[in-house]
N, C-alpha and C positions, 0 to 999 in steps of 0.2 A: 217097697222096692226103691229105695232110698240110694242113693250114690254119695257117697260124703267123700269129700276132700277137707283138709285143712291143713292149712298154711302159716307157719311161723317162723321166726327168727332161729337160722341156726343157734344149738347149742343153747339155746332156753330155757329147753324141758327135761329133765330125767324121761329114760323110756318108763319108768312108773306114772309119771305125770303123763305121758302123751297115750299109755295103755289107759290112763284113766280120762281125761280125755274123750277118746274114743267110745269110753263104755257110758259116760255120761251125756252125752251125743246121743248116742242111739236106744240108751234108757228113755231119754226126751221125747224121741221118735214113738217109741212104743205105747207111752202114755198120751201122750195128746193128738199121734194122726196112724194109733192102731196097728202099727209096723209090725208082721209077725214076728216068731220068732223065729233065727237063723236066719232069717232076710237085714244080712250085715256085711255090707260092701264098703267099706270105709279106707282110707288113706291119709298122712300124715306125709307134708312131704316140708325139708325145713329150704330154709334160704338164704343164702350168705346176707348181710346186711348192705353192701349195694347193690341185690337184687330184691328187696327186701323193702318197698316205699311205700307211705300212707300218707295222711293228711294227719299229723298229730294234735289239732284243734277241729275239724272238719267238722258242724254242727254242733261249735261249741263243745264238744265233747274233749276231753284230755284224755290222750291217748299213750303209751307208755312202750317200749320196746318190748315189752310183753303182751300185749298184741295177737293175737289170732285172727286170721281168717278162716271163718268156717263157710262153705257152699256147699249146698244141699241141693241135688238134684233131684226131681220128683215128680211125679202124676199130680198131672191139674184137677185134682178131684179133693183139694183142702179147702174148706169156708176160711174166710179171715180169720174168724175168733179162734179155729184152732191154728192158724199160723201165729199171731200171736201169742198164743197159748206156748205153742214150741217154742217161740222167742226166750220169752221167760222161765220157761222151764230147764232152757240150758245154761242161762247166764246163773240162775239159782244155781243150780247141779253142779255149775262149774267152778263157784265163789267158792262154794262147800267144799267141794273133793278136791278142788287144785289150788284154790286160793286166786283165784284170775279175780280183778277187778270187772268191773259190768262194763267199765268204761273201755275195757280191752279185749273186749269181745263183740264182732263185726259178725255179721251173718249175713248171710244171701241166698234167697230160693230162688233155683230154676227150673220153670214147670215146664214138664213136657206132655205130650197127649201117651195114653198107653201103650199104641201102636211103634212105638219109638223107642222100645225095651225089649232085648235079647239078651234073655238068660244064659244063653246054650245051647250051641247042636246048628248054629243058624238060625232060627225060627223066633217070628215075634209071636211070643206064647199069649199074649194080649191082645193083639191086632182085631180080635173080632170080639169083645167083650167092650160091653156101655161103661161107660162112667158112671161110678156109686161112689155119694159122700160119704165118706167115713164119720 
């Protein structure tokens, strides 16, 4: 039950690259925090370059206008080892299919409890179901 956003410089990417992208993202998801499938809520949204600012050294890292930010919203129901685990498996995913640098690639998880997820129709379809680690 993933919500993906991501964020980059206008006019950076082909829509192949940003369809890819997306599919490499939520490949990640599947494999390392069990994401079903067709549970794919993703968006790409780009940014003119003075809306558009980062820290291009920020932890020693060199950062390049090719740049993505990716935020992942998500059920506080992931161990570290597999958030890490998805770390790596999209910076992998993403060198490969798109050619992104690792250094240009930022990620952020925001966990939410399950009670706090509406599918549809109104109704928090989780609100009464425990927490299981994946």
């Amino acid at each position: 039950m993933p919500l993906t956003n991501v964020s980059l410089l206008k006019g950076s990417r082909t829509a192949a690259q940003k369809s890819a992208i997306l599919d490499e993202i939520y490949q990640a998801m599947r494999e390392t925090f069990g994401v079903p499938q067709d549970d794919k809520f993703m968006m790409i949204t780009e940014h003119p370059r003075e809306d558009f600012l980062f820290g291009r050294h920020f932890m020693n890292i060199d950062r390049s206008d090719d740049l993505i930010i990716i935020q992942l919203t998500v059920s506080d129901t992931r161990s570290v080892d597999q958030k890490k685990a998805l770390f790596a498996r999209i910076a992998k995913g993403l060198a490969r299919e798109v050619g992104i640098r690792s250094e240009d690639i930022f990620i952020n998880l925001v966990e939410t409890r399950l009670e706090n997820w509406s599918f549809g129709h109104g109704v928090a379809q989780y609100a009464d179901r425990q927490p299981v680690a994946v």
